[in-house]
C-alpha positions as CSV (number, residue, x, y, z in Angstrom):
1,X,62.4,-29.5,89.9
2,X,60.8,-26.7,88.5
3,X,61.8,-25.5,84.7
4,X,60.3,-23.4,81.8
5,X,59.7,-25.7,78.9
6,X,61.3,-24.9,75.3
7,X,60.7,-27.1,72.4
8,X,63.2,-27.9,70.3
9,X,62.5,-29.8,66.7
10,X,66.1,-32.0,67.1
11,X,64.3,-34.1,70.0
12,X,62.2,-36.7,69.6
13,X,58.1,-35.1,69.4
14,X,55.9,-36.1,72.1
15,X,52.3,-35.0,72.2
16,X,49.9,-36.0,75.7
17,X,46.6,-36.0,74.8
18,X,44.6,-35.6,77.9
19,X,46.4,-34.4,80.9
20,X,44.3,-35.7,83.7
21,X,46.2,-37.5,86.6
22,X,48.1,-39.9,84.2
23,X,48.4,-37.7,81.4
24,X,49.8,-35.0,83.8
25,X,52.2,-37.9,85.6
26,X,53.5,-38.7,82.6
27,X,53.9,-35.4,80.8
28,X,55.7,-34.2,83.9
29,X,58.5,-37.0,84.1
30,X,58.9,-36.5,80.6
31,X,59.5,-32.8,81.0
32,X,61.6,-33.5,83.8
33,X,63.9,-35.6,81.6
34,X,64.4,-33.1,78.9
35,X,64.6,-35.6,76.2
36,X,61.8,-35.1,74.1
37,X,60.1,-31.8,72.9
38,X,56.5,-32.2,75.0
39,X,53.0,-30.9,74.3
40,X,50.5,-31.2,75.8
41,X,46.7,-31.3,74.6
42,X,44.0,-30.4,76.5
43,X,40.3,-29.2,76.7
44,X,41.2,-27.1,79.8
45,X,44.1,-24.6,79.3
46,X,46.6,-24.4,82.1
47,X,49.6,-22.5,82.8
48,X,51.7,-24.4,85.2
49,X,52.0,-28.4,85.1
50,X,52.7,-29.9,89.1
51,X,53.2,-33.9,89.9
52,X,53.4,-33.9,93.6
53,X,55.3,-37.5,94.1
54,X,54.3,-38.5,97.6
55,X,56.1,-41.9,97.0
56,X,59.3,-40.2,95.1
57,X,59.4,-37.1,98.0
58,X,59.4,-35.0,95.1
59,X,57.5,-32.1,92.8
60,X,58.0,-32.0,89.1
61,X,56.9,-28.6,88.1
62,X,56.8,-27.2,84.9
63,X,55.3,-24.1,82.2
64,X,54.7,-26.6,79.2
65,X,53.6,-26.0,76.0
66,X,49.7,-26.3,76.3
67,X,47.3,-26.5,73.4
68,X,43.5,-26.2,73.8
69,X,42.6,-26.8,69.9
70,X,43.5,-29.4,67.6
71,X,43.5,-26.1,64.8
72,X,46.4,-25.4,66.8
73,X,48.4,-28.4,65.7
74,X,50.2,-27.4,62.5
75,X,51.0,-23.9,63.4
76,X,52.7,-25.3,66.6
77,X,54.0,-28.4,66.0
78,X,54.6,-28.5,62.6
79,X,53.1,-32.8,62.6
80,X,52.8,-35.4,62.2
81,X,54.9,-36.5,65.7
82,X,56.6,-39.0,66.4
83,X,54.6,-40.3,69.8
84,X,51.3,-39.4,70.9
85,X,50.3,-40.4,74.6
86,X,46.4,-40.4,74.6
87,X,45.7,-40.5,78.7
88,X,42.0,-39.6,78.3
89,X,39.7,-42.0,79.1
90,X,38.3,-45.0,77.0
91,X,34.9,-43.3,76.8
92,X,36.6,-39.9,75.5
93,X,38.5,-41.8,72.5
94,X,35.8,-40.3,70.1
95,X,35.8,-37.0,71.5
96,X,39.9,-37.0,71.1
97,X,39.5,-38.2,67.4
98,X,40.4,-33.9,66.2
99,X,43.8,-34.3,68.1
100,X,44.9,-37.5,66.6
101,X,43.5,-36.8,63.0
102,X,45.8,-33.3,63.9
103,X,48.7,-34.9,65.2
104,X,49.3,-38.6,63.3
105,X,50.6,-39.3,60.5
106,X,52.5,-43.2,59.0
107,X,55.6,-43.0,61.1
108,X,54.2,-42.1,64.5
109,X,53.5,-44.5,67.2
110,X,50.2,-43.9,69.4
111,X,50.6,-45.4,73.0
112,X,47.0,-45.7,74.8
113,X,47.3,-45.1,77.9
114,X,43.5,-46.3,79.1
115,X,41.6,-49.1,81.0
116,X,40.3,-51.8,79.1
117,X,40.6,-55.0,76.9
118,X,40.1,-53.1,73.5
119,X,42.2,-50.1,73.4
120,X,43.4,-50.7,69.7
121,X,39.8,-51.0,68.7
122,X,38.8,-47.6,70.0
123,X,41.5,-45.9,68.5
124,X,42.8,-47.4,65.5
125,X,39.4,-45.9,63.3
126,X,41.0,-42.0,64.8
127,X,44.7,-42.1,63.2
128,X,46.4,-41.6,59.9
129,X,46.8,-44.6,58.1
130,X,50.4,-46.1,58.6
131,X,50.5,-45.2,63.0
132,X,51.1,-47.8,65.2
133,X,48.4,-48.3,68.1
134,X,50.0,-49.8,71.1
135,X,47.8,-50.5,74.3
136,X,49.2,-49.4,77.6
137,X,48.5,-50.8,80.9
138,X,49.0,-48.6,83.1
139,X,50.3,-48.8,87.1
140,X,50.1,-45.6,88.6
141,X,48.4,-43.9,91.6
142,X,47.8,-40.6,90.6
143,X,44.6,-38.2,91.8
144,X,43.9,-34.9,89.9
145,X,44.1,-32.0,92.3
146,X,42.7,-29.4,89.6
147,X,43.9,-28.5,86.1
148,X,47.7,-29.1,85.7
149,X,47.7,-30.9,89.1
150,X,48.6,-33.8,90.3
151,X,49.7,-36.4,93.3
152,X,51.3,-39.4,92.6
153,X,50.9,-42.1,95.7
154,X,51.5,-45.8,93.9
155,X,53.5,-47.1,91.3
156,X,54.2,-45.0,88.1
157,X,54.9,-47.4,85.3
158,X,53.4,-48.4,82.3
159,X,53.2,-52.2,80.5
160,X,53.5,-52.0,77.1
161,X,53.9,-55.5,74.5
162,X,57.4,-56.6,73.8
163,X,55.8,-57.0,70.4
164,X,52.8,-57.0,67.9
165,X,53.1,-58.1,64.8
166,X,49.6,-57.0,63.9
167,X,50.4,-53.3,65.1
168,X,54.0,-53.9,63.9
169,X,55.7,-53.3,67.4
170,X,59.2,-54.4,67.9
171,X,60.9,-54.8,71.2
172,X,63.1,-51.7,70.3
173,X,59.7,-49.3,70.8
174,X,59.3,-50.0,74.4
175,X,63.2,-49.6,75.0
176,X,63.2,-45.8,72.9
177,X,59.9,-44.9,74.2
178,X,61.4,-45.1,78.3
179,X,64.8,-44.1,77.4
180,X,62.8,-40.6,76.6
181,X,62.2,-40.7,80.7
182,X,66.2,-41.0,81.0
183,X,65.5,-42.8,84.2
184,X,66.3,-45.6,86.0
185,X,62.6,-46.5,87.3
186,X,61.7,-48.0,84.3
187,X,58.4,-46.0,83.6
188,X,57.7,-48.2,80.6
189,X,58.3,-52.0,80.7
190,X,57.6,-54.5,78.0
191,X,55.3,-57.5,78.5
192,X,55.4,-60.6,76.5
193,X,52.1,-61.9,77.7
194,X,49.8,-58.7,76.4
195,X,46.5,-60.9,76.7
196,X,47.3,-62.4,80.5
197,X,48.5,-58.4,81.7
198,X,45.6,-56.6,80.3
199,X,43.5,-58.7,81.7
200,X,45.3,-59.0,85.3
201,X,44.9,-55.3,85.1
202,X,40.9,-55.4,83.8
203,X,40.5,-57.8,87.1
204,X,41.8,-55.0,89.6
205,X,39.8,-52.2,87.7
206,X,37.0,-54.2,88.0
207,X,37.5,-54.6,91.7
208,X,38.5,-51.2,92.6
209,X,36.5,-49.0,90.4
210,X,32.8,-49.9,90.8
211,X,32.9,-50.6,94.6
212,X,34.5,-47.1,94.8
213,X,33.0,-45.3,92.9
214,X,29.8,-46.9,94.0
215,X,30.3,-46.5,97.6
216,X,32.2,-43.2,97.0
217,X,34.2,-44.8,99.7
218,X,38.4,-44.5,99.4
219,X,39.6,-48.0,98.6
220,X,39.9,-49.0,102.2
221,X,36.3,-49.7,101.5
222,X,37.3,-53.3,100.6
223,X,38.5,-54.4,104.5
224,X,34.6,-55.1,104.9
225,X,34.0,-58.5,105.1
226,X,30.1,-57.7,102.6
227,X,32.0,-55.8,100.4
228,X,35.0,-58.4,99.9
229,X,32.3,-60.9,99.1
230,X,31.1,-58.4,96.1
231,X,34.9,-57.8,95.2
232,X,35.9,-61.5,95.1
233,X,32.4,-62.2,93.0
234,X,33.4,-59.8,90.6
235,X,36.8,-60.8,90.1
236,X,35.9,-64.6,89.5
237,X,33.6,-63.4,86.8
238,X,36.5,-61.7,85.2
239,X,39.1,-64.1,85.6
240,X,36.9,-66.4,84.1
241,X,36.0,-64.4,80.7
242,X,39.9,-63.4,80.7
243,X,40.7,-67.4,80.6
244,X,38.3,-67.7,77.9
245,X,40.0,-65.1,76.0
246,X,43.5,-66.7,76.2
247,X,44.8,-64.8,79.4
248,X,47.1,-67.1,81.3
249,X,45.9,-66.4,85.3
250,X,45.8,-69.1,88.2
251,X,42.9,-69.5,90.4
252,X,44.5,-67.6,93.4
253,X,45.5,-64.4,91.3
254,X,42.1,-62.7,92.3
255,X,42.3,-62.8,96.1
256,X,46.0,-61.9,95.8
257,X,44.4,-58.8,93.8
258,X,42.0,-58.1,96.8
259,X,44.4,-58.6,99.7
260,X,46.9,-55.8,98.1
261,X,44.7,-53.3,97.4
262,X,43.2,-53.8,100.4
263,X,46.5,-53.3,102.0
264,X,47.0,-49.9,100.2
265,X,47.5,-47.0,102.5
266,X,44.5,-45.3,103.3
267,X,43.4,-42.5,101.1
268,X,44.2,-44.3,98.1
269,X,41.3,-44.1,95.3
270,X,40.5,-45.2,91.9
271,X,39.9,-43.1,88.6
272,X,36.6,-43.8,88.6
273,X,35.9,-42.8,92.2
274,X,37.2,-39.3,91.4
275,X,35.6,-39.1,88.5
276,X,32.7,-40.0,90.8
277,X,33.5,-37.2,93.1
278,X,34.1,-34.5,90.5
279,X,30.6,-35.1,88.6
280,X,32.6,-36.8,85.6
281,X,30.4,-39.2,83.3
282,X,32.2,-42.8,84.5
283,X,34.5,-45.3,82.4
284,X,32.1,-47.8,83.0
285,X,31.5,-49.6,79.9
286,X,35.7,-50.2,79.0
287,X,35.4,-52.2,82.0
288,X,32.3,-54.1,83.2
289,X,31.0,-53.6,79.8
290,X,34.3,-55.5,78.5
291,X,33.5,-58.4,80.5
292,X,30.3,-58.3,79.8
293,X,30.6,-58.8,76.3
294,X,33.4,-61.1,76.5
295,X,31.4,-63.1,78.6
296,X,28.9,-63.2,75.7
297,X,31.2,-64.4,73.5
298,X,31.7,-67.9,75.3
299,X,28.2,-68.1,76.9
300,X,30.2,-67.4,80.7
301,X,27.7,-65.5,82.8
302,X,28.6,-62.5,84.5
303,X,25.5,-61.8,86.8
304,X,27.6,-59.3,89.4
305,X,29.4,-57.5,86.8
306,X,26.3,-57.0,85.2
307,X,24.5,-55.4,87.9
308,X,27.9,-53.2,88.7
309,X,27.9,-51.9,85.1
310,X,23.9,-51.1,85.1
311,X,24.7,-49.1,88.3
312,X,27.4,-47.5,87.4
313,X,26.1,-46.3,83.8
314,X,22.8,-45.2,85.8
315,X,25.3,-43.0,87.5
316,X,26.5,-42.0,84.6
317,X,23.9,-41.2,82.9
318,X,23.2,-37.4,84.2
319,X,26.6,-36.3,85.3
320,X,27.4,-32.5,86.2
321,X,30.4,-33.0,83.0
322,X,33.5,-30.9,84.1
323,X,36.1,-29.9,82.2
């Protein structure tokens, strides 16, 4: 597919801020769709957007509108709009604070697309007064090639809550929000259970992330029987904070965790581990940080996570920062 982008003000506004490997995945499918007028928003300029689909057998290629500067906003999109995407990650939220100031205002919905427990509480301080903040828990395999490059392996979905009465969702947001992918892979899905799937989802982050990133090892690193014993350590601590929160997990949902990602094909990464890779500072602290407090919270110790997070912000600390 490949398709110059023209905006049109009858569709439905869509603005992706971030457009790393899940920003890019889903800015591309909803270009591909041409049911929404898409932006995209950006600290690195690009002229050319690619998703490489290795599990589709397809590339969505497109010239999208790209802005580099929240000043930008009014001149080009004439805000607020109606949905904003924000795929960077949990500890960029501040950083992206210009863009939603820029592009929110009381009738648009803001779907987080990050890793974590507390995606509302990040954002919410950021957006006009009025937006809905709706966490997204995101299932998709996709490694950033360079700016405005992507390939998708896994998945390529995104959980979002049937409803929240707090953030005033309705089932009918989840429903508009995928029929803007007019496709019938059902990129966004409603959960009724938000508490038991973001914290299913914190459990394989835990897992995945640290061990790859730590290891810098592809996540084919978790077939070793030493490093299964870390894995399964971790995700007992985690299950067990996410019970005390309210999540709704049984006791074998942890190994299952381990024995399918272990299955993955090999090659298969994690964010963090190509965040690793590229010099990037690490989303350590909306994951083992997460648990960590939680933990706190109903006096459950968390000893391995612990010493994952103090690693992996020790990594973190001095990072070659790319754009």
């Amino acid at each position: 597919m490949t398709e110059e982008h023209a905006g049109s003000r009858t569709l439905p506004t869509v603005a992706v801020v971030g457009a790393g490997a899940i920003g890019a995945f889903f800015a591309g499918y909803l270009l591909a769709a041409g049911r929404a007028d898409v932006t995209l928003c950006v600290r690195t300029p690009f002229d050319e957007l690619v998703v490489e689909s290795e599990r589709w057998g397809e590339t969505v290629r497109f010239r999208p509108r790209v802005l580099a500067d929240p000043a930008q906003v009014a001149d080009a999109l004439a805000p607020p709009v109606d949905w904003v995407l924000l795929a960077t990650k949990a500890h960029q939220t501040a950083g992206a604070a210009g863009w939603l100031r820029a592009l929110t205002g009381s009738g648009t919905t803001v779907v987080v697309l990050q890793n974590g427990v507390e995606q509302v509480e990040l954002v919410r301080p950021y957006v006009a007064a009025g937006a809905r903040v709706v966490p997204g828990i995101v299932y998709s395999g996709v490694e950033p090639l360079g700016p405005g490059r992507v390939v998708h392996r896994t998945n390529g979905f995104v959980y979002v809550p049937a409803r929240d009465p707090d953030q005033g969702v309705v089932p009918e947001d989840a429903e508009r929000l995928d029929a803007l992918f007019a496709s019938d892979r059902a990129f966004v899905r409603p959960v009724a259970d938000l508490t038991t799937a973001l914290w299913k989802k914190l459990c394989a982050n835990v897992v995945a992330n640290g061990i790859t990133a730590l290891t810098e090892r592809r996540i084919e690193v978790l077939r070793r029987d030493d490093i299964r014993l870390v894995a399964s350590a971790l995700a007992e601590e985690c299950l067990a904070v996410g019970r005390a929160e309210g999540a709704s997990i049984d006791a074998a949902f942890g190994e299952a965790t381990i024995d399918r990602m272990a299955a993955m094909p090999d090659g298969a990464g994690s964010s963090m581990l190509f965040d690793r890779l590229a010099g990037r500072t690490l989303e350590h602290d909306a994951l083992y940080g997460a648990v960590t407090r939680a933990g706190r919270r109903h006096d459950i110790a968390t000893p391995v996570t612990d010493v994952v997070g103090a690693l992996l912000a020790a990594l973190s600390d001095r990072p070659d920062e790319v754009a």
